[in-house]
C-alpha positions as CSV (number, residue, x, y, z in Angstrom):
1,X,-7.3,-77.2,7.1
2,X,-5.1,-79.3,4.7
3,X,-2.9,-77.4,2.7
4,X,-3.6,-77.8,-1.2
5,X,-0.3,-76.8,-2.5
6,X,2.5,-74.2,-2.1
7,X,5.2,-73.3,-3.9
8,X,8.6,-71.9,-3.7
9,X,10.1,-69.2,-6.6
10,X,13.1,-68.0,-6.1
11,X,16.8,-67.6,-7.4
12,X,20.4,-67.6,-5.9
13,X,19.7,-63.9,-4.2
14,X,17.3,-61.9,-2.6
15,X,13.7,-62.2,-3.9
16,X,10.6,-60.9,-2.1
17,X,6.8,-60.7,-2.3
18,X,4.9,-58.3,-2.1
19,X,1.9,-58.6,-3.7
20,X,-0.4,-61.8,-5.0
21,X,-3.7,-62.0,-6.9
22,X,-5.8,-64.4,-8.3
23,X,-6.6,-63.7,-12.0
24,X,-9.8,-64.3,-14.2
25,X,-8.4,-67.7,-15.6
26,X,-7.9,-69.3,-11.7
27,X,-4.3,-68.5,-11.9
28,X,-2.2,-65.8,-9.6
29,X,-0.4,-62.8,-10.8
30,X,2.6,-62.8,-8.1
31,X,4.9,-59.7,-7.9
32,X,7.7,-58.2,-5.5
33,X,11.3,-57.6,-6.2
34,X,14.1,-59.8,-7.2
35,X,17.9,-58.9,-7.1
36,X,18.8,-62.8,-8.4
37,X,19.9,-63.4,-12.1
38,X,18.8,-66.7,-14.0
39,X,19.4,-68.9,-11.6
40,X,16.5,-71.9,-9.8
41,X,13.0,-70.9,-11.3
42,X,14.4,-67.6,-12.3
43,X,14.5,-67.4,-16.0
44,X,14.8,-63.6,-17.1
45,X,17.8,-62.2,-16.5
46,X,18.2,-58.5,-14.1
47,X,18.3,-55.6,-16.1
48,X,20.7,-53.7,-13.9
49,X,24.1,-55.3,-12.8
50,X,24.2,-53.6,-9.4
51,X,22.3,-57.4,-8.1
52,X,19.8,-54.1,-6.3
53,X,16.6,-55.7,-7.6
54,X,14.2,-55.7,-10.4
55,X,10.1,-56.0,-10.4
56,X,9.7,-60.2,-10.8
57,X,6.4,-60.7,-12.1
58,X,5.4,-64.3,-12.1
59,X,1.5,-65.5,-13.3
60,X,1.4,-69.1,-12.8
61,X,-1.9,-71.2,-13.6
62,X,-4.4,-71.9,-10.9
63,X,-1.9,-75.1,-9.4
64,X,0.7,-72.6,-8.9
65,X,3.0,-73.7,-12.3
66,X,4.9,-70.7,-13.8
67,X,3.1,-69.9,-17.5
68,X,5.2,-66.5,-17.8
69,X,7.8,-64.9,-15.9
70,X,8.9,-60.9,-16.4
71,X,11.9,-58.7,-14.8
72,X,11.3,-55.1,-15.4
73,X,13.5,-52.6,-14.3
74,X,16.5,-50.3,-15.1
75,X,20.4,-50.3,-13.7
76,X,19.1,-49.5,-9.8
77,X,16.7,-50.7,-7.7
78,X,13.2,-51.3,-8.3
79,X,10.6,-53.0,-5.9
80,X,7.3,-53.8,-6.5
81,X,4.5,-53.0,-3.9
82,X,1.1,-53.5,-5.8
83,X,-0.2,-55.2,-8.9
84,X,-4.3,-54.8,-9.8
85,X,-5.9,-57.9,-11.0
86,X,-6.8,-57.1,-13.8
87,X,-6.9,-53.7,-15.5
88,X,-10.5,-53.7,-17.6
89,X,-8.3,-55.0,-20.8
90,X,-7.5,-58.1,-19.6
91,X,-3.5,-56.7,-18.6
92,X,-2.2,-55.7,-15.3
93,X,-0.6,-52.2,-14.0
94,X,2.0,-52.7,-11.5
95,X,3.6,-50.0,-9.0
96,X,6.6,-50.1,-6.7
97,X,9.6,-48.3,-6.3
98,X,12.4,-46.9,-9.0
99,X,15.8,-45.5,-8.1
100,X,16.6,-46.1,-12.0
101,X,17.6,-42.9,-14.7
102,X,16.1,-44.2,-18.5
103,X,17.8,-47.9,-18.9
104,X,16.6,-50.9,-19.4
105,X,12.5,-50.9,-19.3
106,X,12.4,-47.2,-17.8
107,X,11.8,-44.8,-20.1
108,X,12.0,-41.7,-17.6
109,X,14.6,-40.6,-15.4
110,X,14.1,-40.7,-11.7
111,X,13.5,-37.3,-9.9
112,X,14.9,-37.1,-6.4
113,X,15.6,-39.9,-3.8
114,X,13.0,-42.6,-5.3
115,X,10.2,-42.2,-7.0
116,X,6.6,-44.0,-7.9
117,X,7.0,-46.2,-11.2
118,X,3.9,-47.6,-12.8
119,X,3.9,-50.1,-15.4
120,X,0.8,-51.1,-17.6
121,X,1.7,-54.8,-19.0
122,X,-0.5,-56.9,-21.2
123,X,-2.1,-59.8,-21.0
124,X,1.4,-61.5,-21.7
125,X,3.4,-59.5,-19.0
126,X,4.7,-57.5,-22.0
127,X,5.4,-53.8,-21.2
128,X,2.8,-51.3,-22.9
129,X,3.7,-48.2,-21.2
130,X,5.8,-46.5,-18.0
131,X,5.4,-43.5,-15.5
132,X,7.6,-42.4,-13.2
133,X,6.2,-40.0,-10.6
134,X,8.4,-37.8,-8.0
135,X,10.2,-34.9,-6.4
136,X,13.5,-34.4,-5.6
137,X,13.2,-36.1,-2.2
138,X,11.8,-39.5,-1.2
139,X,8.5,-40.5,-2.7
140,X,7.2,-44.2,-1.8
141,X,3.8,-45.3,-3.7
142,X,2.2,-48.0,-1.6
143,X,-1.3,-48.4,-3.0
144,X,-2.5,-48.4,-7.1
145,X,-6.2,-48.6,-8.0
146,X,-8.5,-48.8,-11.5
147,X,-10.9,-46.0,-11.5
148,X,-14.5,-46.3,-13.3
149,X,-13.0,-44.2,-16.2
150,X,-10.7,-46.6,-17.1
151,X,-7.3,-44.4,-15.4
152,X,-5.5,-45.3,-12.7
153,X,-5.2,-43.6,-8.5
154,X,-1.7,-44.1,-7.3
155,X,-1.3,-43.0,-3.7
156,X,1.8,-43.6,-1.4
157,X,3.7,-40.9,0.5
158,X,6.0,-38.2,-0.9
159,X,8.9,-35.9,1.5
160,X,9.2,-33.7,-2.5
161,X,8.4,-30.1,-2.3
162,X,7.7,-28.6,-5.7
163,X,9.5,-30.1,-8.0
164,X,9.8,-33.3,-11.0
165,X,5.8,-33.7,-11.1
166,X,5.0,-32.6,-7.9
167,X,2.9,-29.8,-7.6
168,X,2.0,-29.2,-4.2
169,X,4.6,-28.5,-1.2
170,X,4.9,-31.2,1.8
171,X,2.9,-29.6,4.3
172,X,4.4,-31.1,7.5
173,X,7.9,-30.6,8.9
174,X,10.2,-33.6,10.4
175,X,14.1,-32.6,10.6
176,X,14.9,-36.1,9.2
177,X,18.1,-34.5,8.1
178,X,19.6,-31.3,7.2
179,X,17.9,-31.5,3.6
180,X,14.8,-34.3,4.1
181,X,11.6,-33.2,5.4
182,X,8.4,-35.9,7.4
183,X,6.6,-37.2,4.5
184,X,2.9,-36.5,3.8
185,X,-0.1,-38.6,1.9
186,X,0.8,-37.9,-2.2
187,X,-2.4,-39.1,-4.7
188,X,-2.3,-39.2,-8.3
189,X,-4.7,-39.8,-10.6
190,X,-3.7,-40.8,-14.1
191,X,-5.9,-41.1,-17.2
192,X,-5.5,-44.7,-19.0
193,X,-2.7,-43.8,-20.9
């Protein structure tokens, strides 16, 4: 088949996708992680200044043209694995990876070795609330869902025992190293708030 169009976004660094969706108005919600500053069609600036990464949101219309841009992170690294198109108000919720203490968009301190971070954005790509979900070891979310109540189903993997938010130990044993342990499945469900 012919190709239609395609696009290249980037900036002077590193800048990955992840995850791409086509939203109600024919256009496509495009997220991953982005450790460039303004720079080619980069026009928000990092929030950190360790050049680790931000979430870059992009939502272009349905020919692929930038209508809004968004980096969202704090002063580590942030990556973006999943954006739902669209959350039942017409926004987006957006999880990934935070390494970040409160700075810049976070407004929660990180837990342990990583942790989930969820964003709810509006229509607009403007930030309406944060969550950041972990122990004190690694905790990767992979996977963010709507439910029919209107919350949210975050599920990834976790190596936390007890500890930050988690409530349950991990159940399976892998001497990663002297104070890691094999990750197992960690689900959360959160109301819409």
């Amino acid at each position: 088949p012919a190709i239609d169009w395609q696009k290249t976004f980037g900036g002077d660094l590193t800048d990955r996708l992840y995850s791409i969706n086509q939203t109600s108005d024919g256009g496509f919600i495009i997220g991953g992680s982005s450790g460039s500053g303004i720079s080619g069609d980069k026009t928000v600036e990092l929030n950190g200044n360790t050049g680790l990464g931000d979430y870059w949101i992009i939502k272009t219309d349905i020919e692929g043209t930038i209508e809004w841009q968004k980096s969202i992170g704090g002063y580590d690294a942030e990556g973006i694995k999943t954006i739902i198109n669209q959350t039942t108000d017409g926004g987006y919720i957006i999880g990934g990876d935070s390494y970040s203490d409160i700075s810049g968009d976070k407004t929660e301190n990180s837990y342990g070795e990583g942790d989930y971070w969820i964003v709810k954005l509006d229509e607009n790509g403007n930030v309406v609330w944060d969550k950041t979900l972990g122990g004190s070891s690694i905790d990767r979310l992979e996977k963010i869902i709507q439910t029919p109540d209107g919350g949210f189903l975050a599920g990834g993997y976790s190596g936390s025992n007890i500890s930050g938010n988690k409530t349950e130990n991990v159940v399976g044993y892998v001497p990663l190293t002297s104070t890691n342990v094999g990750p197992d499945y960690w689900i959360v469900k959160l109301d819409a708030n």
